[in-house]
N, C-alpha and C positions, 0 to 999 in steps of 0.2 A: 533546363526546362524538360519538363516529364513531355515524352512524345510516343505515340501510337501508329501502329500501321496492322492493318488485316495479311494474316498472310494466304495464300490460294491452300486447298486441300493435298493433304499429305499421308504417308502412313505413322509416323511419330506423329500424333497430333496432342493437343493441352487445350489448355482454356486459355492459359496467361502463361507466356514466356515473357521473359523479364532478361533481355541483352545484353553484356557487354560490362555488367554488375561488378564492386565492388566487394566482394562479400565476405559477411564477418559473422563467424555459423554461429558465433555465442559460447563456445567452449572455452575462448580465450585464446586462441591461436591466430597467431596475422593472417589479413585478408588476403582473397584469391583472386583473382579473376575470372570471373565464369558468368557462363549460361545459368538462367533458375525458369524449369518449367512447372508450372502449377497445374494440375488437375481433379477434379472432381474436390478441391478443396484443402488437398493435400500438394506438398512437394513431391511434384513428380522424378526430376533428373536433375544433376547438376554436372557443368562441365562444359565441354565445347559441343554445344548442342546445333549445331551446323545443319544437320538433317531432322529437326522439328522443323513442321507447323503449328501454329496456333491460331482460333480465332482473335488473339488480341497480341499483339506483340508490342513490347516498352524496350523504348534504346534508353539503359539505366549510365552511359557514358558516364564516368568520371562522378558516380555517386555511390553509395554504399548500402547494398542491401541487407540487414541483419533481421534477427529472429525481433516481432513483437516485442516491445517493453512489458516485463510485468511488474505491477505495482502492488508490493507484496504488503503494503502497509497502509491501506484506505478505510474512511468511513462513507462511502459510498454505499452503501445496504438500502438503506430506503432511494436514494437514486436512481440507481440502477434500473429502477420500476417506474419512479413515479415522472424521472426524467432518464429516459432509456437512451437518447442520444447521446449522452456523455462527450460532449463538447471536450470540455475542458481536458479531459481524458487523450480522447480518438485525436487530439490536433498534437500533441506533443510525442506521438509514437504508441502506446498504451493500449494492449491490446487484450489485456487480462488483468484484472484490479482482486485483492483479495479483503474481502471485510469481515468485518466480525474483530475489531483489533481492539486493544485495550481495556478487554469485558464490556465491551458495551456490541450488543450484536440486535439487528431488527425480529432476529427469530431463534427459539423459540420464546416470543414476548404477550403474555398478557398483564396490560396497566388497567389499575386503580383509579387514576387518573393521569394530570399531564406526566410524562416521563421522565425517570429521578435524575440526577443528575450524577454523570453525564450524557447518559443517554437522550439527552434534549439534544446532543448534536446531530442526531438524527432526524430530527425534527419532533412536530407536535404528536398529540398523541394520534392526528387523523392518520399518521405515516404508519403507524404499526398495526400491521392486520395479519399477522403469522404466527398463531398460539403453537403451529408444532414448524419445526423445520421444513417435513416436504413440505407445507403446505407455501412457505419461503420459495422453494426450489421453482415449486410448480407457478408460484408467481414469476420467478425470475425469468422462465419460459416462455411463460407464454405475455411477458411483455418485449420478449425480441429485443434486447439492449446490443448496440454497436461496440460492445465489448462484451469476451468472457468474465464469467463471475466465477470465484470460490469463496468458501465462508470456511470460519473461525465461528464457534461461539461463544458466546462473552458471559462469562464469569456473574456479571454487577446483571445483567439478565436477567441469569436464572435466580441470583438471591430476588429482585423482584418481585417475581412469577411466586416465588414459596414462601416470603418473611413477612413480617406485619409490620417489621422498621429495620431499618437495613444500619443501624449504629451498634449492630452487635453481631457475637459469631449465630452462627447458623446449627442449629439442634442435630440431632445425628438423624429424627425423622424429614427435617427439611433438606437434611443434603442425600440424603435417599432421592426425595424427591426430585430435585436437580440433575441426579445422576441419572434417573430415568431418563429425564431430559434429553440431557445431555448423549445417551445413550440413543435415541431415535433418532439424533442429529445424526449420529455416527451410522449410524444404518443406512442415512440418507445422503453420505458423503461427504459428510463434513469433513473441514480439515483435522478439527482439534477443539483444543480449549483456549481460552484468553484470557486473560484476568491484567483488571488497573486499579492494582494493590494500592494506588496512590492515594486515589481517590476517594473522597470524603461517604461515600454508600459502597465501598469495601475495605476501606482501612483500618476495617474493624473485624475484619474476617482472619483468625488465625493462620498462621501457617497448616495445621493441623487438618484446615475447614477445606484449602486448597489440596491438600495429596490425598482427603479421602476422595475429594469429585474429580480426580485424575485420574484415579484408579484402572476407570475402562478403556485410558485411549491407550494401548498398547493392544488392547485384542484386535481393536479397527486401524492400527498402523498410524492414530494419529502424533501430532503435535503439541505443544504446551508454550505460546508466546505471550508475554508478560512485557506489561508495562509495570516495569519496578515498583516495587513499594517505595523505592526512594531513585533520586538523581542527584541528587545532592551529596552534602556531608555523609551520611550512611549509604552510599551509591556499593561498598563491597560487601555489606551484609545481605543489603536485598539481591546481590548477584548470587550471594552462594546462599540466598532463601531459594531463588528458583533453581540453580542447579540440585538441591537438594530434593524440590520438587521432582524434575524431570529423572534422577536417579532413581525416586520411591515409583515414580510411575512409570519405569524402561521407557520414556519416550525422548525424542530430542524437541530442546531447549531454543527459542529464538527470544533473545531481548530485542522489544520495539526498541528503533530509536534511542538507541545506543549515547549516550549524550554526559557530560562535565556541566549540570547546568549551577548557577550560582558562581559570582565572583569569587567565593573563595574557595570553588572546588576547581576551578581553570588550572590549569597543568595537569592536569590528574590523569589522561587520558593512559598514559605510558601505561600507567600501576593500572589501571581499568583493565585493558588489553592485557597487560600479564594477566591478572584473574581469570579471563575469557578460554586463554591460551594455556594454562595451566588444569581448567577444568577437563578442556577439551581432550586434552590426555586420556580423560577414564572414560568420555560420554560424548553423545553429540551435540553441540552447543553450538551456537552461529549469532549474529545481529543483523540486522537493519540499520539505517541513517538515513535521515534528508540533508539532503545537500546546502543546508541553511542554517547560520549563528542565529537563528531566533525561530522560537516554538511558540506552538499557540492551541488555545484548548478553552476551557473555561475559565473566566477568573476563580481567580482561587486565594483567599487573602494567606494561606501559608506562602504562597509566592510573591506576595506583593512586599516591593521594597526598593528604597530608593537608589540602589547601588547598578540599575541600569534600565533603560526607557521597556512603559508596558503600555502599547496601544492599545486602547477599547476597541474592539471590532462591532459588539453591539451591545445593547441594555434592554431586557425589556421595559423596565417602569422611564429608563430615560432613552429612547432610539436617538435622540436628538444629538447624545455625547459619541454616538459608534464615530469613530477614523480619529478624535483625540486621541494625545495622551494623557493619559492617569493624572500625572503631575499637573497636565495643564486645566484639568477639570478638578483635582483638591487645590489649585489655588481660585480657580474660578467661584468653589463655595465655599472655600476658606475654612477649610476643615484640612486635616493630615489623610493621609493616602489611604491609610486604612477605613477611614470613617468613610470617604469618596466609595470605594471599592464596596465595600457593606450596601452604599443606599444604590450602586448601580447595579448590584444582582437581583437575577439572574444575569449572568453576561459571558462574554467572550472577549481574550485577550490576546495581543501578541506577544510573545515577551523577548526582549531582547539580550538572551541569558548567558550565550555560549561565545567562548575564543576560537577565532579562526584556527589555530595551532592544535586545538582539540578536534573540532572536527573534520581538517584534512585527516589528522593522523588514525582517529575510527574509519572514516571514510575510505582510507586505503585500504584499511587493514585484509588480508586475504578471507578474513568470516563474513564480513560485509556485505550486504546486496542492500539497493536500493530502493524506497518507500517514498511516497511523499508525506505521507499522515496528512494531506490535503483535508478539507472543510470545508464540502459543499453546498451545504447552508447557510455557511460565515456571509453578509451583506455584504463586507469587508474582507475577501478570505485570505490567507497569509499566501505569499505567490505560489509556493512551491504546488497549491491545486493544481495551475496552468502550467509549472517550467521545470519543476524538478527534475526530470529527466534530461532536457535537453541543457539546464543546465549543468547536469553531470558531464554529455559529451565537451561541450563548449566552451565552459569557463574553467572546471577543473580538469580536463583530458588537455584540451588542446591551449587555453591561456597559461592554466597554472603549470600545466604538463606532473598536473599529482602522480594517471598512469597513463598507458599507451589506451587505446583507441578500442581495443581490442579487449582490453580487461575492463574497459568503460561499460562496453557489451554486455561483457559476460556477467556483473556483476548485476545485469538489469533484465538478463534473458533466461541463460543457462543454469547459472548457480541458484538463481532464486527459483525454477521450475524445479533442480533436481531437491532445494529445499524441502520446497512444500509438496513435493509428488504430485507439480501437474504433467502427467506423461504424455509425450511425445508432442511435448510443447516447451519452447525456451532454445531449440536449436535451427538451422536452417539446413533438414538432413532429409535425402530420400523420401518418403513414407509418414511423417510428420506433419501437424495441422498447418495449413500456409496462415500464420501468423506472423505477417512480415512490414516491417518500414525500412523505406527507402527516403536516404537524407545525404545534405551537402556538407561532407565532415567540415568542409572552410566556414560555411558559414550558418551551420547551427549552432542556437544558441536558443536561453531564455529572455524572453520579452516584458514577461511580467512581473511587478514589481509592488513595495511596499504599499504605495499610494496611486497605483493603477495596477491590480491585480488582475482583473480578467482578461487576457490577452495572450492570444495563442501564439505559440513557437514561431521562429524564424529557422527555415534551413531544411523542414519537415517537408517531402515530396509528396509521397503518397505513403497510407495505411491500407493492408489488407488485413481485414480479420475472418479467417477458415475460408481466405482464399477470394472471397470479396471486396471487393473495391470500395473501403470505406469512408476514406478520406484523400481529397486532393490539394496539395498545399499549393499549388499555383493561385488559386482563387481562395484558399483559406477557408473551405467548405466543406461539409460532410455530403455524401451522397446518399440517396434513398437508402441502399441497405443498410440492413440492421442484421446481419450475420453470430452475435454472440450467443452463449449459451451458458446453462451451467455447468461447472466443471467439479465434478464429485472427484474426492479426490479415490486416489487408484493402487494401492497397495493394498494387498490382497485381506482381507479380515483373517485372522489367526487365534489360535487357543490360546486361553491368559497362563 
């Protein structure tokens, strides 16, 4: 039980000293025992801090204090505004979400009408009000969200913003115009670029359309993450489409959600990871993973098939079908799976795709950092919204014992901040933003599930985010502050 005591006035004095800690700084080295003094928002001291005062002091006995989760793979963009407490987020450790993931980003967007798809995950069209990026930022701000933001921009965006039908490439005048784009996001601190080559409103965009709008993120330090043109059967062309990308454009390469999906691509992971691991030789390249054998996105009849269960999560023309399965709604109108799936779009699905043996073995892997690709829209949303993280420490650190406790961490703090360049964020050191959670390694865990998805972590004590108090898991509550910010990213603009 998290417990407080005031302590009387001193010359080391803090805001928040935090006792008797755990601690597991995020770099992937076993925990310590120590003092953590917080101040003005930052980590002030770590160690046997004997002669602080503070006005708040936490006896952390026998719990584990480590750096903030960052959730390097969210469509949280319109959230983050229009629901700034990020519940679902703030309760499972979560102290920094990045969006803009899979080409689909809230900014820089102007719609025609409702939003193509899949930018409908975002929601309708009343959610997108950001025709340029700061204008994004300056929203993100001054709605004060209980978690930091960074953004990615998305690919399927920008062809939006500049095409008149998006089932072709893109003119050399319209990727101009994208690149502008894309170029003020980068001014603005954007991470990078996104693209979800998969996707029925870019899978019609050449290789060629993606490394000319690449071009500028090397002068602003950014990124290039892709949701593959494939996961499937051609899973190692579209890995060496984007390393090929990332080479043309000197930037480094993250694949979302790393993934073996379809029955007859399971085992593949081995020969996957070699590619990864072979690239990485000449470039910088890394993944993501959710901690979960089933994905979820929009139905998509290229995935629909009866070789393993796809829950509806919703319909527009049928709401009534969302929490079935597929199968049990094509037999209900007595039609085959594809003809069911056709009359229930627009929709969203879960899909139950992947072998547990694939994605321990990504999961492990040393490139890996963790994402949830959560769906905050989904009526139904697939768990890993609420528990991906704590199911990372939980189920695979300490049930499965996939790794130590420590690389659980690091895969979820430090590695994914020194990723994306959020600086002096993802450790628990001196001088750095106090983005910190404190949990019971015995008994956290995730809570939420297939068929009762919205329910927060078990094991989670307290969240500070830049050093505020913003969640207390005794009572499973957020607190008034709302401490987040946006986080441009910080590596220095350079000559191309």
């Amino acid at each position: 039980m998290l417990s407080t005591t005031h302590a009387a006035d001193g010359e080391r004095r803090c805001d928040i000293l935090i006792r008797h800690a755990l601690v597991i700084d995020g770099s992937g080295a076993e925990p310590v025992a120590a003092d953590v003094a917080v101040h003005k928002g930052r980590v002030a001291a770590i160690g046997k801090l004997d002669d602080w005062q503070a006005a708040q002091e936490i006896d952390a006995s026998g719990r584990v204090l480590s750096p903030g989760f960052i959730d390097v793979h969210t469509h949280d963009d319109t959230n983050v505004i229009r629901t700034p407490e990020m519940f679902p987020k703030l309760s499972q450790g979560v102290t920094t979400v990045v969006v803009g993931n899979c080409g689909i980003s809230a900014a820089p967007v102007t719609l025609k009408g409702e939003p193509p798809d899949p930018m409908n995950l975002l929601g309708k069209r009343e959610a997108f009000h950001y025709p340029s990026f700061a204008s994004y930022v300056e929203a993100v701000n001054a709605a004060r969200p209980a978690i930091n933001v960074a953004a990615l921009v998305g690919h399927t965006a920008l062809r939006n913003n500049h095409m008149d039908r998006l089932d072709r490439a893109a003119t050399e005048s319209e990727i101009a115009g994208m690149r502008a784009q894309l170029r003020e996001a980068l001014e603005h601190g954007a991470l990078g670029l996104s693209t979800g080559l998969a996707y029925g409103n870019a899978i019609n965009a050449p290789t060629e359309e993606v490394l000319a709008l690449a071009e500028p993120l090397a002068e602003f330090g950014g990124l290039y993450a892709t949701h593959l043109r494939s996961e499937f059967a051609d899973i190692l062309d579209a890995m060496e489409e984007s390393f090929r990308i990332g080479k043309h454009a000197r930037v480094p390469v993250v694949i979302s959600h790393l993934k073996c999906a379809g029955v007859e691509n399971w085992g593949r992971s081995s020969e996957v990871l070699h590619a990864l691991e072979r690239a990485a030789r000449h470039q910088h390249v890394g993944c993501d993973c959710y901690p979960y054998t089933a994905s979820s996105s929009t139905l998509d009849l290229k995935q629909v098939t009866g070789d393993y269960d796809i829950q509806v999560t919703w319909s527009e023309p049928h709401p009534e079908q969302g929490g079935k399965m597929l199968k049990q709604i094509a037999a209900e109108w007595d039609v085959d799976l594809h003809a069911a799936a056709a009359r229930l779009m627009p929709a969203g699905a879960v899909y139950h795709c992947m072998s547990d043996d694939d994605v321990n073995r990504i999961l492990s892997h040393p490139a890996t950092v963790v994402g949830s690709d959560g769906l905050p829209n989904d009526p139904l949303p697939h768990p890993r919204l609420w528990g991906a993280f704590p199911r990372v420490l939980g189920y695979y650190s300490r049930e499965q014992k996939l790794f130590s406790l420590a690389t659980a961490v690091h895969k979820m703090t430090g590695l994914s901040a020194q990723r994306f360049g959020l600086d002096l964020r993802g450790f628990v050191r001196v001088g750095y933003h106090a983005d910190l959670v404190l949990f019971d390694a015995e008994t956290v865990r995730d809570a939420a599930s297939f068929t009762d998805p919205m329910q927060p972590a078990h094991g989670i004590e307290a969240v500070w985010v830049n050093g505020e108090l913003a969640y207390r898991g005794q009572d499973k509550k957020a607190t008034a502050a709302r401490a987040g910010r946006f986080l441009a990213r910080t590596v220095q603009k350079t000559s191309a």
